[in-house]
C-alpha positions in Angstrom: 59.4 141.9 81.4 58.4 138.4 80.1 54.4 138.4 80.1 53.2 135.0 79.6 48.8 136.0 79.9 46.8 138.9 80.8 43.2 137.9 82.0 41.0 141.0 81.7 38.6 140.5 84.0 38.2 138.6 87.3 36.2 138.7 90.3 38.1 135.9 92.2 41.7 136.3 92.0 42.1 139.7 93.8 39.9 138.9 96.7 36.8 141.5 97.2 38.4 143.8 94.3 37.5 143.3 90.4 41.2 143.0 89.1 42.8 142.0 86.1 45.4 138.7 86.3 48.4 139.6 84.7 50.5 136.4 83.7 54.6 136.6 84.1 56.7 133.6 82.6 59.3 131.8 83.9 58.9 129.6 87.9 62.0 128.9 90.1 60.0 126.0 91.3 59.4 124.4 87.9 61.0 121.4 86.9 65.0 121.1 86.5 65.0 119.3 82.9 67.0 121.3 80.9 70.5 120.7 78.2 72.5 123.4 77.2 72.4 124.3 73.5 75.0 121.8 71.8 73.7 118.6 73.5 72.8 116.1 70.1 69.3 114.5 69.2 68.5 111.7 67.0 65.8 112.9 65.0 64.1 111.6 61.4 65.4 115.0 60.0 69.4 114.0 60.8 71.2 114.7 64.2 70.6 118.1 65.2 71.5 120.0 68.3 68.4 120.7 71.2 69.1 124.4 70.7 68.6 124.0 67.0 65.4 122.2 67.0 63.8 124.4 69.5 65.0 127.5 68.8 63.9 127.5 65.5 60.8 124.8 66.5 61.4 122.3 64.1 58.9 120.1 62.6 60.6 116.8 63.5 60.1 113.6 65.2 62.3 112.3 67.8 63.8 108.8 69.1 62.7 107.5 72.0 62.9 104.7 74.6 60.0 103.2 72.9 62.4 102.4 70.0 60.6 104.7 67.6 60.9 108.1 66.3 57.9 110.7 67.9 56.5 114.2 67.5 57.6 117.3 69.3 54.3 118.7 70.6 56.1 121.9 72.8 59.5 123.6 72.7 61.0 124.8 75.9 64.2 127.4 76.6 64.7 129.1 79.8 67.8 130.6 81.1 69.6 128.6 84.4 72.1 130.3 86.6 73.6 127.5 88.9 75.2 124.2 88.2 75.5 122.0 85.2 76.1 118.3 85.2 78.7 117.0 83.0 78.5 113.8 81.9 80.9 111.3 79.6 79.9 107.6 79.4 82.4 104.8 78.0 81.9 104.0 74.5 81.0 107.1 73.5 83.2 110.7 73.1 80.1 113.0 73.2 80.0 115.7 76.3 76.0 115.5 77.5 75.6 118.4 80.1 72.2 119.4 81.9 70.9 120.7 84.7 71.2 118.9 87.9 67.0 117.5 88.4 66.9 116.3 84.7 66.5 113.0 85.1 68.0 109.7 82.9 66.8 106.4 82.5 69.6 104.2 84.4 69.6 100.0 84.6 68.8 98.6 88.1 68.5 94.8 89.1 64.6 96.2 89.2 64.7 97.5 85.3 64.8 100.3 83.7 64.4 103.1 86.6 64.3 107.1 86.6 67.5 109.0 88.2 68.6 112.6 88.7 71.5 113.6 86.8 73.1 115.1 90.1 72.0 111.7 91.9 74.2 109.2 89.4 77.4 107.5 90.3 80.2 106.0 88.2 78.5 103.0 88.9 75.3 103.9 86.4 74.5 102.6 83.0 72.7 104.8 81.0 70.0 103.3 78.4 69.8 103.3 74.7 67.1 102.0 73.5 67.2 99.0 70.3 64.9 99.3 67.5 62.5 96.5 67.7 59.9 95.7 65.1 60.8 93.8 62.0 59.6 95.1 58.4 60.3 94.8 54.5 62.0 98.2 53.2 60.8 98.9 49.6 62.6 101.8 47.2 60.0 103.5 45.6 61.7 104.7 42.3 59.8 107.2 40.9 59.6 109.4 44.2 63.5 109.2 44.1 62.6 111.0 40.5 60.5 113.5 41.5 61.8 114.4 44.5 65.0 115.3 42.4 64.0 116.9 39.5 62.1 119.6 42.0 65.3 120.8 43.1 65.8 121.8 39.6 64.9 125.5 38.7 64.8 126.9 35.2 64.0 130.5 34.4 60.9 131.5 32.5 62.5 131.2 28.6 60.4 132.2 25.0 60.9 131.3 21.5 59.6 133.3 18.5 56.2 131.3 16.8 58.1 131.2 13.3 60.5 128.9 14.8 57.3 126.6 16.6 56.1 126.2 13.8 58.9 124.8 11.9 59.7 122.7 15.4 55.9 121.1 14.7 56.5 120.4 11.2 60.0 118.5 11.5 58.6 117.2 14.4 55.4 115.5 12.3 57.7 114.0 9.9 58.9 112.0 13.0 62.4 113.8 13.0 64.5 113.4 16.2 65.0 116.0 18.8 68.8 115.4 18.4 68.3 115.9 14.3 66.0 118.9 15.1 69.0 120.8 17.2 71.3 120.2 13.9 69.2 121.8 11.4 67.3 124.9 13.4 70.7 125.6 15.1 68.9 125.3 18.4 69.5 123.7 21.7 67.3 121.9 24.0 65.8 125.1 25.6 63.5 124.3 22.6 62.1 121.6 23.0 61.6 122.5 26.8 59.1 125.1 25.7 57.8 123.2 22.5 56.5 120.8 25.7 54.5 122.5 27.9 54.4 119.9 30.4 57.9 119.8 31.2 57.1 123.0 33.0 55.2 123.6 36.6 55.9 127.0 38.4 58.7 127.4 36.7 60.2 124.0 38.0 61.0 121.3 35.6 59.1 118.1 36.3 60.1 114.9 34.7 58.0 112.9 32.7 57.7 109.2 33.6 57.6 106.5 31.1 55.9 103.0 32.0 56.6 99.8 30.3 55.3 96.7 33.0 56.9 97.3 36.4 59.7 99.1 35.1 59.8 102.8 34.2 62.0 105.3 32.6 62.3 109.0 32.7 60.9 110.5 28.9 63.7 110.7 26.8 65.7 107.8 28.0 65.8 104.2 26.8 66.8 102.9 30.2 64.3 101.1 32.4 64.3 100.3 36.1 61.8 98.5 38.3 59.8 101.0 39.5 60.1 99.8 43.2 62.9 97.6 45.1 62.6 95.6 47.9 65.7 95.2 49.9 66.7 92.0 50.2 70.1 90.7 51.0 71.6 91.3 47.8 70.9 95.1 47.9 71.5 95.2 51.3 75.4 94.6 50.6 75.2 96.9 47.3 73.6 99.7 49.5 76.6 99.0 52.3 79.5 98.8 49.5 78.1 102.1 48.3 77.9 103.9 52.0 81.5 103.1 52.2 82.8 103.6 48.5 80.3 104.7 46.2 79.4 108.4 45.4 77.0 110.3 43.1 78.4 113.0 40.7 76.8 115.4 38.1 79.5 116.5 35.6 76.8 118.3 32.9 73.3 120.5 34.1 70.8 118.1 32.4 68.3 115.7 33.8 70.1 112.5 32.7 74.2 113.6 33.5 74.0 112.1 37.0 76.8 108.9 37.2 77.0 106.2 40.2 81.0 104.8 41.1 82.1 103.1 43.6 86.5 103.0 44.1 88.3 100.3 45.7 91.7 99.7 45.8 92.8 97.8 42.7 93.6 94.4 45.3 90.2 94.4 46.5 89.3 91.8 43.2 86.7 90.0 45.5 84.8 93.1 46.4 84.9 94.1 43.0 83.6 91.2 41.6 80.4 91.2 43.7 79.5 94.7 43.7 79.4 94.3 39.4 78.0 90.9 40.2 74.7 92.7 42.1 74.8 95.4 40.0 74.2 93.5 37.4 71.6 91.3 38.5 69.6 94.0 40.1 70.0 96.6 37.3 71.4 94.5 34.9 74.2 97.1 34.0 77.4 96.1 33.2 80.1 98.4 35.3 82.9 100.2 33.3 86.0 99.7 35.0 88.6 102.8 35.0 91.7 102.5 36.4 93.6 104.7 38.2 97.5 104.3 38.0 98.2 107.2 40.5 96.5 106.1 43.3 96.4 102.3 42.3 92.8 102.7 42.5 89.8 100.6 40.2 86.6 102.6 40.0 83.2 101.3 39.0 81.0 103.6 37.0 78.1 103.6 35.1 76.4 106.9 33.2 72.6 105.5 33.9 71.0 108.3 35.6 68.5 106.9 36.3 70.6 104.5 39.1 72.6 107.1 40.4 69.0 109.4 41.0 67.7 106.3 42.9 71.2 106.0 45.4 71.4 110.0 45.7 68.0 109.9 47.1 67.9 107.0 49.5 71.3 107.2 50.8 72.7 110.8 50.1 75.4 111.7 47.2 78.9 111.6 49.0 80.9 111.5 52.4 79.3 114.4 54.0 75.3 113.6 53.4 75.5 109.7 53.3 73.0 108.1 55.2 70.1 105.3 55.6 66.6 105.6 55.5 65.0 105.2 58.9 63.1 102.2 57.7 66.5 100.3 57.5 66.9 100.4 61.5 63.6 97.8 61.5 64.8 95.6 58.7 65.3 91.7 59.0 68.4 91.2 61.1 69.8 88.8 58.3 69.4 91.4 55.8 71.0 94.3 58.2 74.3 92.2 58.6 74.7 92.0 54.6 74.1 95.7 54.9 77.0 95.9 57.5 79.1 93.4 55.6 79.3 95.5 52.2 80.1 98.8 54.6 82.9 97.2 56.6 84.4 95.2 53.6 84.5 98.4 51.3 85.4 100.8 54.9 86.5 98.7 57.5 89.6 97.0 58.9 90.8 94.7 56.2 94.8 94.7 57.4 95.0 91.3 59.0 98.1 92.6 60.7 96.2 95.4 62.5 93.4 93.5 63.3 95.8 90.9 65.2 97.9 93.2 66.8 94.6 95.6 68.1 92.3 93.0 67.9 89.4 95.4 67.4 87.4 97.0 64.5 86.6 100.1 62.8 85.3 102.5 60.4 85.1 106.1 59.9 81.9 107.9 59.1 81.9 111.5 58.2 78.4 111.7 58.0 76.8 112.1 61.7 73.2 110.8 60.6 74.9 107.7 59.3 76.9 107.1 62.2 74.0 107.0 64.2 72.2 104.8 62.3 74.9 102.3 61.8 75.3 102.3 65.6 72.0 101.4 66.2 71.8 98.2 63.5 74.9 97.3 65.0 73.3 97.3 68.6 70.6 95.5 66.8 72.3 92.8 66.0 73.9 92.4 69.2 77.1 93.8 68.3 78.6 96.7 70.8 80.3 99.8 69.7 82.0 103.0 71.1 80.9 106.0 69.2 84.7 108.2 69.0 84.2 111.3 66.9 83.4 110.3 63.6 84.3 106.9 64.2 82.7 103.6 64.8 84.9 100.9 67.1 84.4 97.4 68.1 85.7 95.1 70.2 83.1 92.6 70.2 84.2 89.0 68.9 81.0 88.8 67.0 81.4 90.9 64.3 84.9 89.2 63.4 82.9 86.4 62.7 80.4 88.1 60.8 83.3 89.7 58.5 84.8 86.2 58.1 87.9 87.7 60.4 87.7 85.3 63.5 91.1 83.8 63.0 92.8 86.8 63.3 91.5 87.2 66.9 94.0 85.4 69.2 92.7 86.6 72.8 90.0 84.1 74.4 88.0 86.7 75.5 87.8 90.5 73.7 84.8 92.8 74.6 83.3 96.2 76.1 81.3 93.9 78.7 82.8 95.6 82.0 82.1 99.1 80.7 78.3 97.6 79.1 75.5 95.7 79.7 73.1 94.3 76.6 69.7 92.5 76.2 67.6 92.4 73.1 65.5 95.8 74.0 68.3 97.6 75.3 72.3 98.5 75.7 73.0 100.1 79.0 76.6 102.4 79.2 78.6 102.7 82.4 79.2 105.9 83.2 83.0 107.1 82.9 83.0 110.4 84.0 80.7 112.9 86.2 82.2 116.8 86.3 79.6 119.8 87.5 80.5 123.7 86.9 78.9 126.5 87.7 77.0 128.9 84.9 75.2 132.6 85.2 72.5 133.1 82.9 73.2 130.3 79.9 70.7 129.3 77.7 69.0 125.7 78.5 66.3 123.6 76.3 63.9 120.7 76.7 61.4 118.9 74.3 57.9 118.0 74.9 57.1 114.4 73.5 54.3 113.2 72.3 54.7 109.7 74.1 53.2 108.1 77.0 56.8 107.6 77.8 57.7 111.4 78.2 61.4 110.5 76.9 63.8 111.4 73.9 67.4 110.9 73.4 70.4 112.7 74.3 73.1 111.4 72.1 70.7 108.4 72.0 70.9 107.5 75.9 67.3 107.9 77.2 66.0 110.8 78.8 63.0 112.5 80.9 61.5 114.7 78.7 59.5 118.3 80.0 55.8 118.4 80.2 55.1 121.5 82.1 52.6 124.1 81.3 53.3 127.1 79.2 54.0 129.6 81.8 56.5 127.4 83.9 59.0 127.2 80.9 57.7 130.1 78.1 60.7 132.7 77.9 58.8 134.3 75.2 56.4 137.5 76.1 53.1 137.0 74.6 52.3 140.6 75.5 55.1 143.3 75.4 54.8 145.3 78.7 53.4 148.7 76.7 50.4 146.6 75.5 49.5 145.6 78.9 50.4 149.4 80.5 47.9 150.8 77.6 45.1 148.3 78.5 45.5 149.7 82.7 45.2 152.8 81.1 42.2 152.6 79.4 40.4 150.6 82.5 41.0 153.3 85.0 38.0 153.5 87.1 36.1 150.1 86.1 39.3 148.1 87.8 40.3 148.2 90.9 43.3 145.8 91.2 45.8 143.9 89.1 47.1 140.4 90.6 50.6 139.7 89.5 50.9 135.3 88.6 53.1 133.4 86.9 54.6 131.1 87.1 56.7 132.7 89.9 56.5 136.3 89.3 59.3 137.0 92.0 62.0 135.6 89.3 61.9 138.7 87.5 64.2 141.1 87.9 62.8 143.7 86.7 60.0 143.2 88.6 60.1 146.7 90.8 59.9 148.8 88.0 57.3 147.1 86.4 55.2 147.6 90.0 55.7 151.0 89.9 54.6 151.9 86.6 51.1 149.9 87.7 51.2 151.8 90.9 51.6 154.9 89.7 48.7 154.0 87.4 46.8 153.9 91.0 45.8 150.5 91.2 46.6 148.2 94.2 48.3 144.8 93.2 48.1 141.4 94.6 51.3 138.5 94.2 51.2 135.4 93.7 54.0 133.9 95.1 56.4 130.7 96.3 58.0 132.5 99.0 61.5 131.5 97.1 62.7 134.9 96.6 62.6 136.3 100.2 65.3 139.7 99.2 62.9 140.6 96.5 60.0 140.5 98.4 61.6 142.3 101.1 62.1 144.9 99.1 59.0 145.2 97.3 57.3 145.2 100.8 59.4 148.3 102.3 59.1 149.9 98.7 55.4 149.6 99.0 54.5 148.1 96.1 51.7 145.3 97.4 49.1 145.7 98.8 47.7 141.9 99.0 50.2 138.6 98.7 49.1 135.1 98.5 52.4 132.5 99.5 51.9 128.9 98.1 53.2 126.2 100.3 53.6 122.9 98.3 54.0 120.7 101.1 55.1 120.2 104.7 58.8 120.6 105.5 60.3 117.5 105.7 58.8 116.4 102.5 59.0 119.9 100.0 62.0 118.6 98.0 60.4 115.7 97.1 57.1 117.6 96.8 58.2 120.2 94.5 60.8 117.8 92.4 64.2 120.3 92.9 66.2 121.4 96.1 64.4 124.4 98.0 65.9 126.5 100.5 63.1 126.0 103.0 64.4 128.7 105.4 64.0 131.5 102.4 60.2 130.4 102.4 60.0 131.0 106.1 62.0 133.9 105.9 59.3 135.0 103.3 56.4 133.6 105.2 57.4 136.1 108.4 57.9 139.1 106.0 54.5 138.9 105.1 53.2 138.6 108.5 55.0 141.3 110.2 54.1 143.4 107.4 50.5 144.8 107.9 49.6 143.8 104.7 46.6 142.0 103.7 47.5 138.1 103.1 46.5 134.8 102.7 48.6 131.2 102.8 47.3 128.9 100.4 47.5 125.4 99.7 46.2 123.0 96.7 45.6 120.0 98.1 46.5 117.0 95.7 45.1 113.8 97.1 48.0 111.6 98.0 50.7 114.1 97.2 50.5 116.3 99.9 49.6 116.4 103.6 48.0 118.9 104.6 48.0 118.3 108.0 51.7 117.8 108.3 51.8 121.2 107.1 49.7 122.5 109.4 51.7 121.3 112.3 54.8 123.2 110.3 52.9 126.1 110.1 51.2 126.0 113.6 54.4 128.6 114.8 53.9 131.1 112.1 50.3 132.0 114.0 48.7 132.7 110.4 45.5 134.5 110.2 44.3 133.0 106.9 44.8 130.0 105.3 42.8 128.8 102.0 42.7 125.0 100.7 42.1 125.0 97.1 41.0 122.0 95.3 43.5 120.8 92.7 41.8 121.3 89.2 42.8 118.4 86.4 43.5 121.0 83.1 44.6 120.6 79.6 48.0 121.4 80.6 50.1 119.9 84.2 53.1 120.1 85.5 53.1 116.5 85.7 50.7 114.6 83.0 50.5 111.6 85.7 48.1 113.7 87.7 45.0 113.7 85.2 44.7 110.3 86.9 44.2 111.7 90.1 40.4 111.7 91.9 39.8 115.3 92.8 38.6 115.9 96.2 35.0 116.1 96.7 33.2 119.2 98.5 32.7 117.1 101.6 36.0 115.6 101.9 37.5 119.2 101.4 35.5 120.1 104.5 36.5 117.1 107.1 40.4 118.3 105.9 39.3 122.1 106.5 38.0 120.6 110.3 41.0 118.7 111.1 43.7 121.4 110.3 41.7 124.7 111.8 43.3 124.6 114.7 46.3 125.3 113.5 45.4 128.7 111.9 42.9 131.6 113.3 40.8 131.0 109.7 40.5 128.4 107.1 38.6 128.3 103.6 37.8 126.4 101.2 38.1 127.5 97.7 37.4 125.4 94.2 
């Protein structure tokens, strides 16, 4: 039994009784906006799956249709028995599947619009939103040194005072660490210790040296600028070194790390400005080595100090490359230098291929980067189909950005018919719409914190959830012996426990839970949404209530709408003349939402039930909705409530009003 709440004491929820309110998760009637585990999300931590980031409640931020990257504020998992949409867009290999009410935002002749995923068509375009501002990237240096040199652990090491203080007295006559190794027989464990600041918590911290702009890490010569804007230049050097550059560390020691970058050995214009930029941004000359084997030329140079600064900002091989977030908002100029270095050193370069397919591409192992790169590229107009680890274009545009356009010999080559592209967004015709059915599977959703209430799926634009706890909580906040013990102990000072939710009646293991509070001898009141007609069937002959309040949303032409997922009205009338055929106490309850529902529509609905009691409650604006839109709604005032309570009374033996 999933218990969401246990109120201790109430006056009002069990009427005439003083009851405890016992909270059950989980509501049939809550919102539909669920993925199953391995759908992907663009997040500032990488791409991770939804089942990842909420099962274990990642502290991430996530991409939206706003165009930037925003805070989780609630994780949701539920389990859904029923269909699953499955959905396949051109342009992109990736499977999204959710639940049919989750809803996508889909181009219209109108804009952008809101659509059901059981509601689209092959004839939808699903969003992806474009990065939009503009701003200057800067590489900060020395965090690229620090952040390093804390992954760097070094067990807790002593050396005998004798031996200090022959370390201090070579080291006063201004002998070198190297010359000091040579005559005590020592290695540089030493000198680690004779330097108490290289240590913090056992973790080795670098010193910084600081000459001007530039600095150095202690112990090394070498000299960078401590920070780096990216300007075109580096933009090309970052983009040669996404597609052929890698950081290696042959040797355990601060300063071992080495930057290369491999071309083929015909590639002499590539080569020539990667060392050209190199050496004007580092100045560095690049060592050539040769490789006969593979008729490969690689580009190396042993400053650590470079290769710290690359490993940092744009990961150390195939598997972990990527771009700092910041990159997706650089000037568009500078972007398509970055995108020029990657597709000279990674791209298409076989003039025969590219004019018999007339199309471009480039593999990218690393996930993260292949989302990023698709985004700049949509940034700068240029549209791509995401297959696998690949990124493919047809677009004429980026032949003439690569310098490739007379290679292309059709008039006309695009993804148009399959696409649709302004300057905020690309919109993806849908290629494929499947729906199976599941029992029981594991389903997530995201709370934003956006006024948008969207995130990504695989970067199209979605609805996110922003329900309250109880509707979507699948975790108990009280285990059922802990609320069993409290009954226990309040024998004789309560006299009733009201069972809430949520929908309590989703439960299946409901029953037994009734009888261990019956047998306790307390009488029990549900809350209910008349959904699950064969439970409460059951629970009525079994004589386990003794009081049941039915919520009706709204009147019967309009509850789908109403309630925002496809109800089986006749199980709620089935439900509603269970109760009042039963003998038991009841009441039929409605909170009336100004504009949302009508209550006198349901009254004429209702009018053939011949229901003894029917209570109006006045919708209360809380911390937490189902739908955040309706903290903008003006509550009903007190004399308002009572003209509604006059017009609908003859459609019930008893009306009240309660707020």
């Amino acid at each position: 039994m999933k218990i969401g709440g246990l109120q201790k004491f109430s006056l009002i929820d069990y009427p005439n009784k003083i009851a405890c309110s016992i909270f059950l998760s989980g509501c049939d009637f809550r919102c539909g906006f669920c993925f199953t585990g391995d759908n992907l999300v663009f997040t500032d931590k990488g791409v991770l799956t939804i089942k990842e980031i909420s099962k274990n409640k990642l502290d991430c931020k996530v991409y939206g249709i706003n165009g930037n990257f925003n805070k989780i504020s609630n994780f949701y998992k539920r389990k859904h028995s029923g269909k699953i949409i499955q959905i396949k867009t051109y342009l992109n290999t990736e499977l999204i599947e959710c639940t049919p009410d989750h809803k996508f935002f889909v181009y219209s002749d109108k804009g952008i619009v809101k659509k059901k995923a059981e509601q689209l068509t092959y004839e939808d375009y699903l969003s992806i939103r474009i990065p939009q501002r503009n701003q200057k990237v800067i590489l900060d240096t020395k965090i690229a040194f620090l952040e390093l040199y804390e992954e760097l652990n070094f067990r807790e090491i002593s050396i005998k005072p004798k031996l200090l203080e022959k370390i201090a007295i070579l080291r006063k006559k201004k002998y070198s660490w190297r010359k000091i190794y040579k005559i005590i027989g020592i290695t540089g464990y030493a000198r680690r210790i004779y330097n108490k600041s290289y240590f913090k918590n056992k973790k080795k911290v670098p010193v910084i040296k600081r000459k001007g702009n530039k600095i150095a890490l202690k112990g090394s010569n070498f000299y960078v600028n401590k920070i780096f804007e990216v300007d075109m230049d580096l933009a090309k050097l970052i983009g040669y070194y996404l597609a052929e550059g890698c950081v290696s560390k042959t040797r355990n020691r601060k300063n071992s790390y080495y930057i290369s970058f491999t071309f083929n050995k015909k590639e002499k214009e590539y080569i020539a400005e990667v060392k050209r930029i190199f050496k004007d941004k580092f100045d560095v000359l690049l060592r050539e080595v040769y490789n006969k084997k593979n008729k490969t030329l690689t580009l190396v140079t042993g400053k650590g100090v470079i290769a710290i600064l690359f490993k940092y900002y744009f990961g150390k091989n195939v598997y972990t490359k990527t771009i700092p977030l910041s990159f997706l908002y650089l000037n568009r100029n500078i972007q398509k230098e970055l995108i020029k270095g990657l597709f000279f050193g990674d791209g298409i370069t076989s003039k025969k291929y590219i004019a018999k397919y007339q199309k471009q591409r480039i593999q990218l192992t690393s996930k993260e980067l292949l989302y990023k790169i698709s985004l700049v590229l949509y940034r700068l107009g240029l549209i791509n189909s995401r297959f696998r680890n690949e990124l493919i274009i047809t677009d004429k545009h980026i032949f003439e950005l690569l310098g490739q356009s007379e290679l292309i010999s059709k008039k006309r080559i695009s993804t148009r018919r399959y696409n649709k592209i302004n300057s905020e967004y690309i919109f993806v015709r849908i290629k494929n719409i499947k729906n199976k059915m599941v029992k029981s599977r594991e389903v997530y959703n995201l709370e934003i914190n956006d006024p948008n209430h969207a995130y990504n799926i695989s970067l199209y634009n979605v609805s996110n959830c922003h329900n309250p706890e109880l509707v979507f909580n699948e975790e108990s906040n009280f285990s059922e012996k802990e609320v069993l013990d409290f009954l226990e102990k309040r024998k004789g000072k309560l006299e009733g426990v009201c069972i809430t939710g949520g929908e309590p009646l989703i439960n299946n293991d409901l029953i037994e839970f009734l009888k261990k509070i019956k047998n306790l001898g307390y009488e029990i009141k549900i809350d209910t949404n008349g959904s699950n007609s064969e439970l409460l069937k059951k629970i009525i002959e079994d004589k386990l209530v003794d009081y049941i309040a039915l919520d009706i949303k709204a009147d019967k032409d309009n509850y789908n709408k109403i309630s925002g997922v496809n109800i089986d009205i006749t199980k709620i009338e089935k439900s509603l003349n269970l109760i009042i055929n039963s003998g038991i106490d009841y009441e039929v309850r409605t909170t009336a939402v100004r504009n949302y529902n009508n209550l006198e529509k349901i009254g004429e609905w209702l009018n053939n039930f011949k229901i003894k009691k029917y209570v109006i409650q006045n919708f209360v604006i809380r911390d937490k909705l189902i739908d955040n839109n309706f903290k903008e709604i003006k509550q009903y005032s007190e004399e308002e409530l009572n003209e509604i309570k006059d017009s609908i009374k003859k459609y019930y033996e008893k009306v009240e009003i309660r707020v």
